[in-house]
N, C-alpha and C positions, 0 to 999 in steps of 0.2 A: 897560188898553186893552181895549176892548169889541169884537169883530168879530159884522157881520150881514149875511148874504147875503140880499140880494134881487135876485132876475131874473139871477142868475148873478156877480152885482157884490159885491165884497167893500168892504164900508166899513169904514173903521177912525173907531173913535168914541173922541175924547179926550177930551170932555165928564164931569163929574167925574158919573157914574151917573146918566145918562139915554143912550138911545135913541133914532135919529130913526126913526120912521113914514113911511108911503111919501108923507105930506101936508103934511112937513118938520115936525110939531108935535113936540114935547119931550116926554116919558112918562119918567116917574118909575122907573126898576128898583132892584129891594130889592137890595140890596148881599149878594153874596155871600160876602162877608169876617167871619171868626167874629166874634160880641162878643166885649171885653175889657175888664176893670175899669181905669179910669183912675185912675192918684193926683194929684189936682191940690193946690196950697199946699203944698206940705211946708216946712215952716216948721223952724229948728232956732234954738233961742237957749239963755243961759246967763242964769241969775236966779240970784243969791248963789253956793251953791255944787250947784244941780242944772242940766243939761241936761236939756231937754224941749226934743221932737216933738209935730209936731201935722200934720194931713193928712188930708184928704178921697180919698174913693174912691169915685167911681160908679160905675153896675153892680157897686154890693153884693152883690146876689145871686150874681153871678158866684164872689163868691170863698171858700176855704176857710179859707185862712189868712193871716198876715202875718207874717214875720220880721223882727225887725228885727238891722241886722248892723251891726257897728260896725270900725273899722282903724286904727293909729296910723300906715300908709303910703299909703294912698289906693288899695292893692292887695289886699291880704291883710285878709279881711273873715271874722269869725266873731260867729255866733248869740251874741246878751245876748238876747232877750227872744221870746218865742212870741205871738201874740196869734191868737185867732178872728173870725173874722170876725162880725158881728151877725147879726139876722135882716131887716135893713131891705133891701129889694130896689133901693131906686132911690141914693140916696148915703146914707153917714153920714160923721163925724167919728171919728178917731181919734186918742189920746194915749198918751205913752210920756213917764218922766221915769226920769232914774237920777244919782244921786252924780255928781259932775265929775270927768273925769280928767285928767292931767296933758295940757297941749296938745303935740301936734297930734292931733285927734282926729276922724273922718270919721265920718258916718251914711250909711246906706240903706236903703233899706226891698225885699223879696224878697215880693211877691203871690204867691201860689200860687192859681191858679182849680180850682175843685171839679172839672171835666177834666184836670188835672194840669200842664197850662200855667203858667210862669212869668214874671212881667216883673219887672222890676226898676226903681227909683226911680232921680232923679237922687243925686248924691250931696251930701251937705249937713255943711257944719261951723257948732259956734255959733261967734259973733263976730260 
């Protein structure tokens, strides 16, 4: 929620980032909210006997690293795989495959942004 005084009158703007002007027109404001690399698809499937990841991330450039974490509880998640991020600034594709293990067996993926911010993936099982 956006507040702008004019003439002494506070207006509360809901408008998902815009601004009214004193001549009701709409004006664009840059968002003040930091960028963050998105992981969109995360994909998890089982082929013979490997699991393999696959996942898109925009704002590339954003990020340092990728973790990838795995859990036989859907709580307790530890580090299988390190991965760097590319040098592509706008999105890339990324892959991860490993041996199958016995089921039940969780994935997630742990972004680390070159700021030292972290987000975290949904979480995903093959099947």
């Amino acid at each position: 929620m956006k507040f702008i005084v004019l003439s002494s009158l506070v207006f509360s703007i809901v408008l998902n980032q815009y601004q009214v002007s004193a001549q009701n027109n709409f004006t664009p404001v840059a968002s003040t909210e930091p960028a963050t690399a998105a992981i969109n698809n995360l994909k998890c499937s089982m082929q013979k006997d490997r699991v393999s990841l696959e996942w898109l991330i925009n704002n590339n450039g954003l990020v340092n690293q990728i973790e990838v974490e795995s859990s036989r509880d859907g709580s307790n998640y530890s580090l299988v795989a390190l991965i760097f991020s590319t040098e592509k600034n706008d999105s890339d594709t990324y892959y991860f495959y490993e041996k199958a293990k016995t089921a039940p067996i969780f994935y997630r993926l742990k972004i680390i942004h070159k700021d030292q911010t972290i987000r975290y993936s949904a979480i995903v099982s093959p099947g």
